[in-house]
Backbone as JSON Lines, residues from 0, in Angstrom:
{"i":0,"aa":"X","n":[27.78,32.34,-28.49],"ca":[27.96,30.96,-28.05],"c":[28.81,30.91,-26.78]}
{"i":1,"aa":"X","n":[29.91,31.52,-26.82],"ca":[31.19,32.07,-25.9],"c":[29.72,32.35,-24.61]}
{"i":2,"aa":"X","n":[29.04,33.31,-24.61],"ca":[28.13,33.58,-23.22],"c":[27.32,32.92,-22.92]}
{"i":3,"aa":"X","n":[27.25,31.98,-23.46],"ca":[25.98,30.66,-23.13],"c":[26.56,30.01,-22.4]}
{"i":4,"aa":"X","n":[27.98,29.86,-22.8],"ca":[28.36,28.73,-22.02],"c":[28.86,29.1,-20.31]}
{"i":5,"aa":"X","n":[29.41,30.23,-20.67],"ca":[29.57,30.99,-19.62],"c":[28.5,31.51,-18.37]}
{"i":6,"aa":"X","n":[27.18,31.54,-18.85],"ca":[25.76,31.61,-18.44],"c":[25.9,29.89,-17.81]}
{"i":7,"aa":"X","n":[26.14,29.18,-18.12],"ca":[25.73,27.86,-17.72],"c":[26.75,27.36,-16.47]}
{"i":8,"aa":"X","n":[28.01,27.73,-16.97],"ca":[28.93,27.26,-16.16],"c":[28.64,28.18,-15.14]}
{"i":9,"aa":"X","n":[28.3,29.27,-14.86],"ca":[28.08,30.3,-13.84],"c":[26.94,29.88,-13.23]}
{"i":10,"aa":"X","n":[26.32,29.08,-13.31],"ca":[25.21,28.99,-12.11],"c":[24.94,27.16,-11.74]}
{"i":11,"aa":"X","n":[26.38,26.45,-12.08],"ca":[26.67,25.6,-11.71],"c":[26.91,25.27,-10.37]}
{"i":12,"aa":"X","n":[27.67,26.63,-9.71],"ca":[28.06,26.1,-8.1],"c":[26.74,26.29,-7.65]}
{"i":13,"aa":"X","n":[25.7,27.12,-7.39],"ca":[24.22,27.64,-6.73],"c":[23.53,26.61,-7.17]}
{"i":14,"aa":"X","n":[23.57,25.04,-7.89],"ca":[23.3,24.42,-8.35],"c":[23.44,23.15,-7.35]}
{"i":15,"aa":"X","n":[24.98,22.8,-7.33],"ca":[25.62,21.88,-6.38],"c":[25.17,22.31,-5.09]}
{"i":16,"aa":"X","n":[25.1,23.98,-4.76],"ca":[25.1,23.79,-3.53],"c":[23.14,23.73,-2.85]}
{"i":17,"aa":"X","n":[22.61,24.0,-3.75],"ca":[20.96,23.71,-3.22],"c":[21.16,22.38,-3.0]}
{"i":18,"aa":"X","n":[21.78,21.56,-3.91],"ca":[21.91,19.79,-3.95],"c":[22.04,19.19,-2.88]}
{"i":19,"aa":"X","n":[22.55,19.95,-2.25],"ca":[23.55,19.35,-0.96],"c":[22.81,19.65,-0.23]}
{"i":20,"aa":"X","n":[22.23,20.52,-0.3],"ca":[21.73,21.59,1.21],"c":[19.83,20.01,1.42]}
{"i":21,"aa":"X","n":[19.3,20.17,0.22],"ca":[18.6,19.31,0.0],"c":[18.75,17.99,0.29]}
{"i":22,"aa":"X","n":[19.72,17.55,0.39],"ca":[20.11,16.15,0.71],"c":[20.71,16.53,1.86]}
{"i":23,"aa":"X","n":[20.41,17.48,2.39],"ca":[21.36,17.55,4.06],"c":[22.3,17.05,4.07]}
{"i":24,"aa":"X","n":[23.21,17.17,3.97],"ca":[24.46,16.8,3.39],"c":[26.17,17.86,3.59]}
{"i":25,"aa":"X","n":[26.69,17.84,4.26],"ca":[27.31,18.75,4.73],"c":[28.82,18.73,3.75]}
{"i":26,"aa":"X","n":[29.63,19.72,3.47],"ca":[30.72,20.0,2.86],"c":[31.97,18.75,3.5]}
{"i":27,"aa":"X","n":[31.82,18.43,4.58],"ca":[32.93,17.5,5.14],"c":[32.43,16.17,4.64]}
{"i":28,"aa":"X","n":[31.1,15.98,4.92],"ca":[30.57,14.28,4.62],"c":[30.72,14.07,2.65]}
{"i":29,"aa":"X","n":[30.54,15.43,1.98],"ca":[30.5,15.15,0.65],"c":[31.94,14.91,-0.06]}
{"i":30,"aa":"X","n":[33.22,15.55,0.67],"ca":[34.32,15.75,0.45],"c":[35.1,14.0,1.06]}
{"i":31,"aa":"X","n":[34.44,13.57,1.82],"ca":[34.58,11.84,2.12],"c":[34.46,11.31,1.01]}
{"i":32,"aa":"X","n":[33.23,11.5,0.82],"ca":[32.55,10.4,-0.75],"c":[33.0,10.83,-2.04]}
{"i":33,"aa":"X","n":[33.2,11.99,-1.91],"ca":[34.42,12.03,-3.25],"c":[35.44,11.96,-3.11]}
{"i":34,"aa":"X","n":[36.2,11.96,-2.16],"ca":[37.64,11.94,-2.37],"c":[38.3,13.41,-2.85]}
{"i":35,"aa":"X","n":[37.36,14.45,-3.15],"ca":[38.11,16.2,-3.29],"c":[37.86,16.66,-1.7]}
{"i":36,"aa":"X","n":[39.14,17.75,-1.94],"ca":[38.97,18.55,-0.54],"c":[37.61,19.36,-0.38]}
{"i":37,"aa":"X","n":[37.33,19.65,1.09],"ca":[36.39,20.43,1.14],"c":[36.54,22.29,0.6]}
{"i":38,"aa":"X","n":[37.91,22.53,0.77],"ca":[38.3,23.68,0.03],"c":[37.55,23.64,-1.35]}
{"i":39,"aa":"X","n":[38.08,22.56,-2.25],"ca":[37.68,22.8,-3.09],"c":[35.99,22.56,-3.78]}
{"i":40,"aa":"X","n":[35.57,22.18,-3.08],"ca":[33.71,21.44,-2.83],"c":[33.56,23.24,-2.45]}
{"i":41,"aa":"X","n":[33.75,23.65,-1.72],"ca":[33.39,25.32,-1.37],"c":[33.89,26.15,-2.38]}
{"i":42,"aa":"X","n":[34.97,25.77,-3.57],"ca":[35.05,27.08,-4.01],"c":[34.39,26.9,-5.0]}
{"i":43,"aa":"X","n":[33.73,25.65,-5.71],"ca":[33.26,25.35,-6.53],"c":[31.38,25.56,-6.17]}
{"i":44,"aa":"X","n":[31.09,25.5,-5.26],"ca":[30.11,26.08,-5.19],"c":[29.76,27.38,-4.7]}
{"i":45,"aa":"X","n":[30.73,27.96,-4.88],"ca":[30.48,29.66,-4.6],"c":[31.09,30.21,-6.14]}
{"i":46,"aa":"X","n":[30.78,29.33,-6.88],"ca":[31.91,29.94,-7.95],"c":[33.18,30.4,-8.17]}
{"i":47,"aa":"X","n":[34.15,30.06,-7.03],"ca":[34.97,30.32,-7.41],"c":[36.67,29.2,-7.95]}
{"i":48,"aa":"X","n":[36.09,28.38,-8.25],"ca":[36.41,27.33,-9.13],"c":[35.54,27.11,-10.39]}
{"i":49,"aa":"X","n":[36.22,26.85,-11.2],"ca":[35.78,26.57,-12.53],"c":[35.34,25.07,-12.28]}
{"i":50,"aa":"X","n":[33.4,24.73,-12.63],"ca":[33.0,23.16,-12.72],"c":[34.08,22.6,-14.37]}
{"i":51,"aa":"X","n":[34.69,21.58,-13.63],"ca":[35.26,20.34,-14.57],"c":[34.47,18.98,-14.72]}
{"i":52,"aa":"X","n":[34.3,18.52,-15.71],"ca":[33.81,17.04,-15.61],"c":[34.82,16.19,-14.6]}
{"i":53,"aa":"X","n":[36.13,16.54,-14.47],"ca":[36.59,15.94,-13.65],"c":[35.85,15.48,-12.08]}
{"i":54,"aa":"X","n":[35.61,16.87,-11.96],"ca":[34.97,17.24,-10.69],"c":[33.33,17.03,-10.72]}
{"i":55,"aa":"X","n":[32.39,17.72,-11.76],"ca":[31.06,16.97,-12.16],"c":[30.9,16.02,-12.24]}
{"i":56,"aa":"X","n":[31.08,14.89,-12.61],"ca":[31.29,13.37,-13.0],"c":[30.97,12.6,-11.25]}
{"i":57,"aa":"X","n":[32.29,12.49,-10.43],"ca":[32.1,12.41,-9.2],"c":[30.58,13.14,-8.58]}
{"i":58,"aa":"X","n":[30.44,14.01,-8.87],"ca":[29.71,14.41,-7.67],"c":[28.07,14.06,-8.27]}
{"i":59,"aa":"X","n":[28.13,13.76,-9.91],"ca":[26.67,13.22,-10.19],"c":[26.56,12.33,-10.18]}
{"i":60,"aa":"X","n":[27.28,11.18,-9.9],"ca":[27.19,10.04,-9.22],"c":[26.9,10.08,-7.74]}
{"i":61,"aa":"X","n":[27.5,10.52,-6.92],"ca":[26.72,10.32,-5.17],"c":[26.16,11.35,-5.32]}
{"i":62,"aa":"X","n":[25.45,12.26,-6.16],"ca":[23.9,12.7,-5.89],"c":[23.12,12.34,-6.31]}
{"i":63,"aa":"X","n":[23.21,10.88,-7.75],"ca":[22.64,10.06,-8.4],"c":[21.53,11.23,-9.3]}
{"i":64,"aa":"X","n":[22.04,11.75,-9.83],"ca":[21.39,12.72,-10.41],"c":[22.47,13.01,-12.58]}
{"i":65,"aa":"X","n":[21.71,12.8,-13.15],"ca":[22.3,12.86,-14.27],"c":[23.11,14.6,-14.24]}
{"i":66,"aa":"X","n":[24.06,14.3,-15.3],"ca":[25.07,15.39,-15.54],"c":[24.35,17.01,-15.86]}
{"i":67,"aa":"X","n":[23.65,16.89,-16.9],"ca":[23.03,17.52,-17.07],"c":[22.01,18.8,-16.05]}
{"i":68,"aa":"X","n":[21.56,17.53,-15.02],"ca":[20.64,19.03,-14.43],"c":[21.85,19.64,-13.28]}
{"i":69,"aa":"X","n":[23.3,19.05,-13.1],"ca":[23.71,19.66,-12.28],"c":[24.35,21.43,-13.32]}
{"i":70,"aa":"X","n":[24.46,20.87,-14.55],"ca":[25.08,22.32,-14.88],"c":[23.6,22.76,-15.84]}
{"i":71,"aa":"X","n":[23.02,22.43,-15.8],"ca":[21.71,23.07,-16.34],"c":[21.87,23.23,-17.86]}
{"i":72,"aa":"X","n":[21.77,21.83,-18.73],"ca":[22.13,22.06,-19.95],"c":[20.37,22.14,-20.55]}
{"i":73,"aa":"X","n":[20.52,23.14,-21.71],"ca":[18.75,23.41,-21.94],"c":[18.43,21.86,-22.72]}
{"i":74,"aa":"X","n":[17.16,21.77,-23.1],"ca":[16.76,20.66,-23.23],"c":[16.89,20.23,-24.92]}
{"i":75,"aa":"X","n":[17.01,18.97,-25.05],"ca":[17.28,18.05,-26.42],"c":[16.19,17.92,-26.65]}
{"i":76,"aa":"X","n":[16.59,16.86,-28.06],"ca":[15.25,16.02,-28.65],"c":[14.62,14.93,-27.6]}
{"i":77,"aa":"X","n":[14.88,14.56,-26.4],"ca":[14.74,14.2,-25.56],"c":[13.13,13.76,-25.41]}
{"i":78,"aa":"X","n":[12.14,12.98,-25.98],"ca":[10.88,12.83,-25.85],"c":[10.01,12.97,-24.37]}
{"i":79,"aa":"X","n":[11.0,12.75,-23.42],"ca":[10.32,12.46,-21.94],"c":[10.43,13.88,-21.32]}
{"i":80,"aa":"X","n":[9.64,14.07,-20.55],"ca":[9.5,14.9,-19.7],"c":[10.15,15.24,-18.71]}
{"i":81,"aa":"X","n":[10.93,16.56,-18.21],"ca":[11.71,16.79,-17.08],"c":[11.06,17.7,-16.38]}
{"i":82,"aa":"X","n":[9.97,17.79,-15.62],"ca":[9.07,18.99,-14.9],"c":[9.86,18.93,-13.88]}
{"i":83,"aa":"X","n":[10.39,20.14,-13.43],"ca":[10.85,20.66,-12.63],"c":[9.9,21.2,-11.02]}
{"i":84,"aa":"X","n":[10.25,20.62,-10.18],"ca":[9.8,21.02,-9.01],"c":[9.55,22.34,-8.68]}
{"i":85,"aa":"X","n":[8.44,22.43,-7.39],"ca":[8.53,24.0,-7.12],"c":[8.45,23.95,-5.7]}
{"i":86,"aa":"X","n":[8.36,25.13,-5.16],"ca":[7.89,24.6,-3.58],"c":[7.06,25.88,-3.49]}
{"i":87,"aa":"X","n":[5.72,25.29,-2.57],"ca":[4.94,26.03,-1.91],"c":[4.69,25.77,-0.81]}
{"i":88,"aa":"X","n":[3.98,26.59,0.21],"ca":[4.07,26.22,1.06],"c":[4.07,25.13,2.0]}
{"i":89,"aa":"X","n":[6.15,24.75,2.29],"ca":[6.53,23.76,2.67],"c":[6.28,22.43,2.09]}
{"i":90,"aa":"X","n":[5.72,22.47,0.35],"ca":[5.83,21.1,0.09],"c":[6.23,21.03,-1.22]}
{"i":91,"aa":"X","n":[6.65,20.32,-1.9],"ca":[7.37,20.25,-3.53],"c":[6.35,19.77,-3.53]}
{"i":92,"aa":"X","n":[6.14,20.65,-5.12],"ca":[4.88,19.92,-5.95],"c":[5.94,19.95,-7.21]}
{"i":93,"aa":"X","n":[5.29,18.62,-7.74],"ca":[6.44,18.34,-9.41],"c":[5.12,17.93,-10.55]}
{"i":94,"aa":"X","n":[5.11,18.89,-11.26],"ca":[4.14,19.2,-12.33],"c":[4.2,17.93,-13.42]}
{"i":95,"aa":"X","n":[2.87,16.99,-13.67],"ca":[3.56,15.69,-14.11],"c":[2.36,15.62,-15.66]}
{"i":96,"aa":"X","n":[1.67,17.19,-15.62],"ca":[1.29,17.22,-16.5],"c":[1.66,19.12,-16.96]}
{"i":97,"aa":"X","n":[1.7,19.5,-18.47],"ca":[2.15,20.59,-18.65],"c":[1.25,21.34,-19.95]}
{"i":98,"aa":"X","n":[0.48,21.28,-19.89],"ca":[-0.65,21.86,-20.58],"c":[-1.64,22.6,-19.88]}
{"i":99,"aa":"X","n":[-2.13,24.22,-20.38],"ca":[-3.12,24.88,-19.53],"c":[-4.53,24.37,-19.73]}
{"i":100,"aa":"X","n":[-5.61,24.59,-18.64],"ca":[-6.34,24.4,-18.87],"c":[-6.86,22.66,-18.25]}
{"i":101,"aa":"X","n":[-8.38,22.21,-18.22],"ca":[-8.55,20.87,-17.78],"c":[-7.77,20.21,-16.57]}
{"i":102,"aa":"X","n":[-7.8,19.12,-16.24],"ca":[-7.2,18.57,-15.15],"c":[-5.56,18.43,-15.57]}
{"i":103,"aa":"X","n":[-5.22,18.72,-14.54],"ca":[-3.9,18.97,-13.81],"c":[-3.24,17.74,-12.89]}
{"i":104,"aa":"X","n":[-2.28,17.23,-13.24],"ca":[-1.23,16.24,-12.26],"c":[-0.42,16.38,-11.36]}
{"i":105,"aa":"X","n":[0.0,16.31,-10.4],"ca":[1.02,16.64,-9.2],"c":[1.13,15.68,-8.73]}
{"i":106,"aa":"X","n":[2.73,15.43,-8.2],"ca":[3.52,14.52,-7.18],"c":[3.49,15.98,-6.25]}
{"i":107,"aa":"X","n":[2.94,15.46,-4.65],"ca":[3.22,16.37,-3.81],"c":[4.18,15.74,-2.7]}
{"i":108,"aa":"X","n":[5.08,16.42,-2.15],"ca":[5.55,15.64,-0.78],"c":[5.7,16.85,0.13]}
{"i":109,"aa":"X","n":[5.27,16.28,1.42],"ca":[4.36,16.95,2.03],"c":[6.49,16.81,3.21]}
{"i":110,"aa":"X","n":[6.69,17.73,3.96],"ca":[7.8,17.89,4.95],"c":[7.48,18.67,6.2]}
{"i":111,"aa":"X","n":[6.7,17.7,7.18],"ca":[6.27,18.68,8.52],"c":[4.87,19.76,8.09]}
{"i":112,"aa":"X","n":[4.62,20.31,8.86],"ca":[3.64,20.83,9.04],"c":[3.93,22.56,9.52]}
{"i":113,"aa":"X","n":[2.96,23.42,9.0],"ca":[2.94,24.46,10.1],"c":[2.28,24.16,10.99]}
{"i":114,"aa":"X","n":[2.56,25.61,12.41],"ca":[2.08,25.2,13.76],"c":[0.37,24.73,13.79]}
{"i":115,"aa":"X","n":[-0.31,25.59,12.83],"ca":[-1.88,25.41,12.95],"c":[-2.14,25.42,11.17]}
{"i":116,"aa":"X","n":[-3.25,24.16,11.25],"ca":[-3.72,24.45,9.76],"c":[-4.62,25.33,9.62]}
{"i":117,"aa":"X","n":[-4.25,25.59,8.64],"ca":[-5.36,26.88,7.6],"c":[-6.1,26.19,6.7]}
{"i":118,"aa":"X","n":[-7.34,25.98,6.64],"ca":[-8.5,25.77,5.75],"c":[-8.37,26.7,4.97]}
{"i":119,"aa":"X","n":[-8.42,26.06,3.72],"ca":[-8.9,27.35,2.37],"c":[-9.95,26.85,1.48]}
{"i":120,"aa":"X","n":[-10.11,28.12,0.51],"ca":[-11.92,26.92,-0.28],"c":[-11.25,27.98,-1.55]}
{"i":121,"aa":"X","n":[-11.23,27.05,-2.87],"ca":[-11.03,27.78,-4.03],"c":[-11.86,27.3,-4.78]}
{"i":122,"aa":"X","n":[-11.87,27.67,-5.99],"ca":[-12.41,27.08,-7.37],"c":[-11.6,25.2,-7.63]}
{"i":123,"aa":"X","n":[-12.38,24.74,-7.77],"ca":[-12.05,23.27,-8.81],"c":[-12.51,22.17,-7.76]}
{"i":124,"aa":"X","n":[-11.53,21.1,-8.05],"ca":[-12.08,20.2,-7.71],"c":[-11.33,18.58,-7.23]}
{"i":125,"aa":"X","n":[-10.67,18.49,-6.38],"ca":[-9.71,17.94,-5.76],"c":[-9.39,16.13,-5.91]}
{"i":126,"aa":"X","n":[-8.81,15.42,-6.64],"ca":[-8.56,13.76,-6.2],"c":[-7.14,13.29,-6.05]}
{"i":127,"aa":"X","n":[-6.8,12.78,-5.08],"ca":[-5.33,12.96,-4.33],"c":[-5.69,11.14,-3.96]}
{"i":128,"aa":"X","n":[-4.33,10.46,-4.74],"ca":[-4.17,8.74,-3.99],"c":[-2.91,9.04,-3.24]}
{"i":129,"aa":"X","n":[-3.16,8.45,-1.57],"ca":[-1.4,8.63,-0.7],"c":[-0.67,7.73,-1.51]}
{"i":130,"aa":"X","n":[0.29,8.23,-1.58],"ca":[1.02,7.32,-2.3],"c":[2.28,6.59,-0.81]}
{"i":131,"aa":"X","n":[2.61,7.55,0.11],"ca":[3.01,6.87,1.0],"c":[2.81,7.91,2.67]}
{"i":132,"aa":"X","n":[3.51,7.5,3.59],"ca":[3.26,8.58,4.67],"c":[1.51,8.1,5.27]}
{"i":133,"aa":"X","n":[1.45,9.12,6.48],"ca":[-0.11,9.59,6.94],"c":[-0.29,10.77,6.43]}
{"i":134,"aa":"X","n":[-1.37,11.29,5.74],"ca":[-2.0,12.58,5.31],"c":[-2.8,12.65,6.55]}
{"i":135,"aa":"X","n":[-3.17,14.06,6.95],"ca":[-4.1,14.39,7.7],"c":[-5.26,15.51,6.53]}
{"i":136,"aa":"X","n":[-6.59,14.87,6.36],"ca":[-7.13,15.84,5.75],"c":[-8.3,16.7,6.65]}
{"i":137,"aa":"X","n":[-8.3,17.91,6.48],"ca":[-9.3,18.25,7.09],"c":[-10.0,19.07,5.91]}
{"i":138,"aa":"X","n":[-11.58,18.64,5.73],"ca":[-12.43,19.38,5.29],"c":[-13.75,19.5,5.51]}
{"i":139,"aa":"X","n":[-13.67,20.64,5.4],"ca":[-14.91,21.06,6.56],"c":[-15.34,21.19,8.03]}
{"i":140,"aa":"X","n":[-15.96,20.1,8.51],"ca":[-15.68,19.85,9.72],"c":[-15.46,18.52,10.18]}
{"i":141,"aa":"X","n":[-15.0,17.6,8.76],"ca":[-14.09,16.34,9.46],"c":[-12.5,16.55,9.07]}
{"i":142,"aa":"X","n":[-12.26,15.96,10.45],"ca":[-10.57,15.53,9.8],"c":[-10.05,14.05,10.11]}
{"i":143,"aa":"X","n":[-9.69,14.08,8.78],"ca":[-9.49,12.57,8.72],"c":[-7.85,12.55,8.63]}
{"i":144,"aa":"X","n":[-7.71,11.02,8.79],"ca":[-6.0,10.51,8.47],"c":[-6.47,9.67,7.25]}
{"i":145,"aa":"X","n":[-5.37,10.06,6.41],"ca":[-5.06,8.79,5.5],"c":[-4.18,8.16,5.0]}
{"i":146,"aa":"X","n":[-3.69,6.72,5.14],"ca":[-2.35,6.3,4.36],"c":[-2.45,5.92,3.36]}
{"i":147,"aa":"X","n":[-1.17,5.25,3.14],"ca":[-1.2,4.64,1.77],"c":[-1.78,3.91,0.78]}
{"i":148,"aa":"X","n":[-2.19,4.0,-0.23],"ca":[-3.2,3.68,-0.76],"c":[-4.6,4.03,-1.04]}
{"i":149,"aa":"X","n":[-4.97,4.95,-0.05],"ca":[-6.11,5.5,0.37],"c":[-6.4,6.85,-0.82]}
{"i":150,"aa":"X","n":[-7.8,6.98,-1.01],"ca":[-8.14,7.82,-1.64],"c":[-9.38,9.14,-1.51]}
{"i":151,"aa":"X","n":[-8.86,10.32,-1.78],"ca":[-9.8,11.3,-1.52],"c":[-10.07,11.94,-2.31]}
{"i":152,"aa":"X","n":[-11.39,12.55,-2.12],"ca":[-11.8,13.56,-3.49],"c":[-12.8,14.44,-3.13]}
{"i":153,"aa":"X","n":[-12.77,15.86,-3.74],"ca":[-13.95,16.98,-3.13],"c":[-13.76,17.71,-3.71]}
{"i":154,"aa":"X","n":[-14.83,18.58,-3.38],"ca":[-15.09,20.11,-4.28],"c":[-14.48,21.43,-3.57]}
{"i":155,"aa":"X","n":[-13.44,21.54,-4.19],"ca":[-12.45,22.29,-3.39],"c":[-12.64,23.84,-2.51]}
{"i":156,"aa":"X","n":[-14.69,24.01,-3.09],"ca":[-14.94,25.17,-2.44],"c":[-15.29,24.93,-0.8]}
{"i":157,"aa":"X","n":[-15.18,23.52,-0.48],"ca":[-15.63,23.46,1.02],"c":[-13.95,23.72,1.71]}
{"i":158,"aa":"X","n":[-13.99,24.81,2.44],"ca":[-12.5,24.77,3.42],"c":[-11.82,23.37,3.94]}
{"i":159,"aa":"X","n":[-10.54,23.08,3.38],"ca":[-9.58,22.21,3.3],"c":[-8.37,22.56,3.67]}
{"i":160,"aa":"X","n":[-7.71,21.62,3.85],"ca":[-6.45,21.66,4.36],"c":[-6.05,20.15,4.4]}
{"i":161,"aa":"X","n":[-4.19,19.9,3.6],"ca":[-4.15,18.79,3.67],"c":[-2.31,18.62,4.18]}
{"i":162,"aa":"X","n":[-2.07,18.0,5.01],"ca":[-0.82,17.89,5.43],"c":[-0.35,16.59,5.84]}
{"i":163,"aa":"X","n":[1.36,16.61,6.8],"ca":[1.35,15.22,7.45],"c":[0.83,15.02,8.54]}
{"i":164,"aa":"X","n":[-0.16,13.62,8.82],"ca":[-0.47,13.81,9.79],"c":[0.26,13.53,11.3]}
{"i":165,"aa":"X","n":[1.3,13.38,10.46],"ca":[2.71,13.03,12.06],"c":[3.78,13.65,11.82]}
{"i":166,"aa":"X","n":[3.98,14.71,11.18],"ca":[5.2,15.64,10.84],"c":[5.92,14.96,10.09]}
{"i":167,"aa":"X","n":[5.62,13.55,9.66],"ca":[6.46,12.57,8.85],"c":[6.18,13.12,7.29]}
{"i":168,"aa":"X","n":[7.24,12.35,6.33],"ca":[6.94,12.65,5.12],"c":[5.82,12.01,4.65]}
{"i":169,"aa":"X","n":[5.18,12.7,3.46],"ca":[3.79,12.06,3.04],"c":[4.13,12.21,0.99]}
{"i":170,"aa":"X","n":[3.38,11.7,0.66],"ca":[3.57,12.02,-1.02],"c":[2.38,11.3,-1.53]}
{"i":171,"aa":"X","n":[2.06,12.08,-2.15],"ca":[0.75,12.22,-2.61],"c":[0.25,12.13,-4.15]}
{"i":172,"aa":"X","n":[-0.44,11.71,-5.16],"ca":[-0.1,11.78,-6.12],"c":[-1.9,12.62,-6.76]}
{"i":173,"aa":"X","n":[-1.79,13.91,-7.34],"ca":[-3.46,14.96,-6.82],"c":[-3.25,15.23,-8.62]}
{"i":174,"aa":"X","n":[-4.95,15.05,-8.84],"ca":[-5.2,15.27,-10.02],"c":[-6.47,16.46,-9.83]}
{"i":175,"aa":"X","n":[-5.83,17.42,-10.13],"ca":[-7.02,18.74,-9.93],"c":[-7.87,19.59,-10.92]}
{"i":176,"aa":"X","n":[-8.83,19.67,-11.11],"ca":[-9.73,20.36,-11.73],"c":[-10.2,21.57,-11.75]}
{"i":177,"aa":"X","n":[-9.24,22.7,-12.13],"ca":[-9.39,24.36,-11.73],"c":[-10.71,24.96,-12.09]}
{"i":178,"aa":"X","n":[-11.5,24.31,-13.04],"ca":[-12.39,24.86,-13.15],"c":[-14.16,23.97,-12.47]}
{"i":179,"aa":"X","n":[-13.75,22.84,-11.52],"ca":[-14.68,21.82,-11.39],"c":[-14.6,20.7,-12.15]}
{"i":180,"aa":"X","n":[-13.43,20.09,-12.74],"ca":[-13.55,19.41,-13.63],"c":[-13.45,17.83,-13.07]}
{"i":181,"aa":"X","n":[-14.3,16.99,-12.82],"ca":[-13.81,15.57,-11.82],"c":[-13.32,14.56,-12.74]}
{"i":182,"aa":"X","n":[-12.6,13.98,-12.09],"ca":[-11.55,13.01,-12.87],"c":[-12.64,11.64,-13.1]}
{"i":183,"aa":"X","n":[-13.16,10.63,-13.87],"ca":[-14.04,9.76,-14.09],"c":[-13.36,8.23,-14.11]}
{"i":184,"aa":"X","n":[-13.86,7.68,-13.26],"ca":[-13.49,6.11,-13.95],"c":[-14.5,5.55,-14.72]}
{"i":185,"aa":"X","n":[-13.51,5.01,-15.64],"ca":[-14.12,3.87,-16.58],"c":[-14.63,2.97,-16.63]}
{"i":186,"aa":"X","n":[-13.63,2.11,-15.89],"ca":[-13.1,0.62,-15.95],"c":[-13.34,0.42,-14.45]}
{"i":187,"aa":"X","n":[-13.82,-0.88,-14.33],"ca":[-14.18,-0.88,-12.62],"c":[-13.67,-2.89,-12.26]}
{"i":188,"aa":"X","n":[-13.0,-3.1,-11.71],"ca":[-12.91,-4.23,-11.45],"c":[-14.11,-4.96,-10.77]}
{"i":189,"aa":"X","n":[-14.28,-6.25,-11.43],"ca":[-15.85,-7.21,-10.98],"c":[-15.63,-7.12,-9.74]}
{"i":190,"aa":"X","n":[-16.98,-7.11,-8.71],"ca":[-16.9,-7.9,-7.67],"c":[-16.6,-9.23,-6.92]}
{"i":191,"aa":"X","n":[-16.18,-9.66,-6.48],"ca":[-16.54,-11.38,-6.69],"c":[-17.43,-11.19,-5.84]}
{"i":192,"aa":"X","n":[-17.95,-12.47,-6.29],"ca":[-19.37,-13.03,-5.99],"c":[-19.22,-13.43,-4.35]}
């Protein structure tokens, strides 16, 4: 029990400090908004301060982030879902479904671009609503822009590529089908007449 906790409290500062680094956020501007020295904001994220709720408390409030994921407590009876982000190339994808197999959910947010896109063609089968930003899609041999609201969908073996289309942020919300699987509507709102 004694090393669990010790396991937890130990990867508390590498914790705070991705936080920060992520919120661009510098050791002087965070040491303002809390009111602790920056000495101690640095030794606490290099580990070499012991995390206190004294000191946790403050700082999960101006990162607006519950207590918990800053010291990484494992998970409760807790019914809701906490999918944890990942990053690939240059974009967080946050897994909003967690079962193998069939269609798949993602929040993507898209941060700049590389210098040249790369088309790729895999297995499945692609439907992505912008949720905000310009997307630039290219597949095949169109490339399109799309904003908010806007919706796309394809068979992911034709070469694609999907980014911002102004180096701005984009977020995306992609329901994918690894094996060809297309997402169906049901329900269709009337036309008016």
């Amino acid at each position: 029990m004694a090393d669990d906790v010790e396991q937890v409290l130990d990867g508390v500062g590498a914790r705070l400090r991705a936080l920060r680094r992520r919120r661009n956020t510098t050791l002087a501007e965070l040491a303002v908004a809390t009111g602790f020295s920056i000495s101690t904001l640095s030794r606490l994220e290099s580990g070499k301060r012991r995390p206190t709720l004294e000191l946790l408390i403050p700082l999960a409030r101006i990162y607006d982030v519950p207590l918990d994921e800053l010291v990484g407590a494992p998970a409760t009876g807790d019914p809701r879902l906490h999918m944890r982000p990942r990053t690939y190339r240059g974009r967080a994808i946050v897994p909003l479904t967690r079962y193998p197999g069939g269609l798949q959910v993602y929040k993507q947010v898209f941060q700049g671009n590389p210098a040249e896109p790369e088309p790729l063609s895999h297995e499945g089968y692609l439907w992505f609503c912008v949720l905000s930003g310009k997307l630039r899609l290219i597949l095949g041999d169109q490339d399109l822009v799309l904003g908010a609201g806007e919706i796309a969908e394809f068979d992911t073996h034709v070469p694609h590529w999907i980014g911002s289309a102004d180096g701005g942020p984009v977020e995306i919300l992609n329901l994918f089908g690894p094996q060809g699987e297309r997402a169906h509507t049901t329900a269709r709102t009337p036309t008016p007449p």
